[in-house]
C-alpha positions as CSV (number, residue, x, y, z in Angstrom):
1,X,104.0,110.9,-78.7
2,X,106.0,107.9,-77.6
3,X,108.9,107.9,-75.1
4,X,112.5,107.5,-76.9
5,X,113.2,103.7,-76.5
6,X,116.7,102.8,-74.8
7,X,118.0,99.5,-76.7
8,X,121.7,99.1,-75.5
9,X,122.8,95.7,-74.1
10,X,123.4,97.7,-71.0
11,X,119.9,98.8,-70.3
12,X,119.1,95.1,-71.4
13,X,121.1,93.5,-68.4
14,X,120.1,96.1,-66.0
15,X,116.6,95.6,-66.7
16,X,117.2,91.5,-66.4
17,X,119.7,92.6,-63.0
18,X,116.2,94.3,-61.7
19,X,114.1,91.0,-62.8
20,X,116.6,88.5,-60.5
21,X,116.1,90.7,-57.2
22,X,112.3,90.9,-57.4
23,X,112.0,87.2,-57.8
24,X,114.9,86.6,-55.0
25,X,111.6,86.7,-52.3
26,X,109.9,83.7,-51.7
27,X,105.7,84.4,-51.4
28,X,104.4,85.2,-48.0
29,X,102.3,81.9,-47.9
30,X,105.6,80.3,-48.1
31,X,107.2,82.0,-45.1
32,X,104.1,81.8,-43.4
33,X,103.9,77.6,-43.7
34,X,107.7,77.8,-43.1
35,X,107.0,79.2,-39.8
36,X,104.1,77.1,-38.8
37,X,106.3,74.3,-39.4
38,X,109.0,75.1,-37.4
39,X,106.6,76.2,-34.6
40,X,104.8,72.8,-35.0
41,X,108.1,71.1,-34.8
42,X,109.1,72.9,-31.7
43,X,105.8,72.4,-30.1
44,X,106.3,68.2,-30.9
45,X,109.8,68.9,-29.6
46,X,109.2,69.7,-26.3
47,X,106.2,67.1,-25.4
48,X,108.4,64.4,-26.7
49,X,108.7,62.1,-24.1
50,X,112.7,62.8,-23.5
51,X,111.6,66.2,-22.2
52,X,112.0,66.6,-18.5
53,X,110.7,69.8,-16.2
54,X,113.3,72.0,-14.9
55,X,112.0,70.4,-11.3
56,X,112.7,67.0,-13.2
57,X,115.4,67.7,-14.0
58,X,116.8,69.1,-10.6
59,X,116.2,65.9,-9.1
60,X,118.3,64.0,-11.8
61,X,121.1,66.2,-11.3
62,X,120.8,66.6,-7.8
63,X,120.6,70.2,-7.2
64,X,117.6,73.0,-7.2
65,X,115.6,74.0,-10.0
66,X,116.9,77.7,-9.3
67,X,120.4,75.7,-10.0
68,X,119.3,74.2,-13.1
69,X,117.7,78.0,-14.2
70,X,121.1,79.6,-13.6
71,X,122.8,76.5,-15.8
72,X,120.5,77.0,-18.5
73,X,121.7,81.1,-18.8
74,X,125.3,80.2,-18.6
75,X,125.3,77.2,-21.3
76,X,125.8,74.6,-19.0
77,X,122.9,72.9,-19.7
78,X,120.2,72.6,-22.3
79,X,116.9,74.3,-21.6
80,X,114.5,75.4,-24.5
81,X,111.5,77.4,-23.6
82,X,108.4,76.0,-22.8
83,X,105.3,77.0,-24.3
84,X,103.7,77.8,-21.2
85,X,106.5,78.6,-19.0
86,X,109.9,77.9,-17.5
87,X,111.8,75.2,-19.7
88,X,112.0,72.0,-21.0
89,X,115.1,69.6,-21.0
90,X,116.3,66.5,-22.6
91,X,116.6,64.0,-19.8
92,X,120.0,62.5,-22.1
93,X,121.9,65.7,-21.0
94,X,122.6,64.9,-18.0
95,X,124.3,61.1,-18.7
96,X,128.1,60.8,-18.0
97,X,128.8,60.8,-22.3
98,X,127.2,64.0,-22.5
99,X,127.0,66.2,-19.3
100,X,130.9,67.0,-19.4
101,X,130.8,68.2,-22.8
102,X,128.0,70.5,-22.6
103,X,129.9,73.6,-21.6
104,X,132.6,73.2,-24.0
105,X,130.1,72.7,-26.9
106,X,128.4,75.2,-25.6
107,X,131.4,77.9,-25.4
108,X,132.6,76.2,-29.4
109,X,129.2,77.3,-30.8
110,X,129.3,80.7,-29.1
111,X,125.5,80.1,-27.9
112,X,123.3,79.2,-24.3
113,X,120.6,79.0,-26.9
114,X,119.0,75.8,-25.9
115,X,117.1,75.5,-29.4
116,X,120.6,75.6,-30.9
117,X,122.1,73.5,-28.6
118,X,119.6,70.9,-29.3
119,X,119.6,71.3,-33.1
120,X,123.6,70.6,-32.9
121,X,123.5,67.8,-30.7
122,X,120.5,66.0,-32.3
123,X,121.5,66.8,-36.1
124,X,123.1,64.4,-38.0
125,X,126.0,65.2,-39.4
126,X,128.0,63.9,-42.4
127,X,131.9,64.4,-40.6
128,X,130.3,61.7,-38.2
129,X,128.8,59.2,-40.8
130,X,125.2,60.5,-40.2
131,X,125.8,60.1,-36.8
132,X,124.7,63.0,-34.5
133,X,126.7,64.7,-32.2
134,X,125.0,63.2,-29.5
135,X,125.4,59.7,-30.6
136,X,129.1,60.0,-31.7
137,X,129.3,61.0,-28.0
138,X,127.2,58.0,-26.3
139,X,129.3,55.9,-28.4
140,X,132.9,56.9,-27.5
141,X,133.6,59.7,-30.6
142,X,136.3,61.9,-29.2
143,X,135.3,65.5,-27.4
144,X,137.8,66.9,-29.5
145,X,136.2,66.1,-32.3
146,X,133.1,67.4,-31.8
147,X,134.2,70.8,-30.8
148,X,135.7,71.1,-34.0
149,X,131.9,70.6,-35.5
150,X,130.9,73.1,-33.2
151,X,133.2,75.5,-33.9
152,X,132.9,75.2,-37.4
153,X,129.5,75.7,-37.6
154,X,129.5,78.9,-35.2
155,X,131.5,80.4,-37.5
């Protein structure tokens, strides 16, 4: 005996409906090389040559490294984690174009994440003619400016 078949346009689309969500998931592989890629990139990240120590970075600055710890909690500086331990900082934080605007960029994107921190500052963006954030500041873009960015993409 065969089941009664259902042939309204209704069942139709909900059966199509059910189709879209199961292939709304990208493979595992996919996600898996994703990841790798982002961990490689981090990895590359901090050994670029730009990447100071927090002890580095302490002398640059001219405090302690137990300063620079407590700066990186509170968003006033840029510290992403180091794969070993302690952090790793970008040496270009600390020049007079950037090192005022840290906190405020910092407070405008609602983070103290140092990964997102570094993405925003080193990601071009098209409001700034493919400049980054970072460069639009080195070069004499307006704070103002860049806070808007910042608070933009935070939200």
């Amino acid at each position: 005996m065969n089941p009664p078949q259902i042939s309204s346009s209704r069942a139709t689309s909900s059966a199509k409906a059910n189709d879209s969500v199961t292939n709304v998931y990208v493979p595992a592989s996919q996600t898996t090389a994703l990841l790798q890629s982002g961990a490689q990139f981090r990895r590359e990240r901090i050994e670029a040559a730009d990447m100071i120590s927090t002890d580095d970075a302490a002398s640059v600055a001219g405090t302690t490294r137990v300063t620079i710890n407590a700066w990186i909690k509170a968003g006033r500086c840029i510290g992403v984690s180091n794969l070993r331990r302690g952090f790793r900082l970008p040496r270009w934080q600390f020049e007079p174009s950037i090192w005022p605007a840290l906190t405020h960029i910092s407070a405008n994107l609602n983070t103290n994440d140092g990964w997102r921190l570094l993405a925003f500052l080193e990601t071009p963006r098209e409001a700034l003619d493919g400049r980054t954030p970072r460069a639009a500041l080195e070069q004499g873009a307006a704070l103002e400016r860049i806070l808007k960015l910042a608070t933009a993409e935070a939200h």
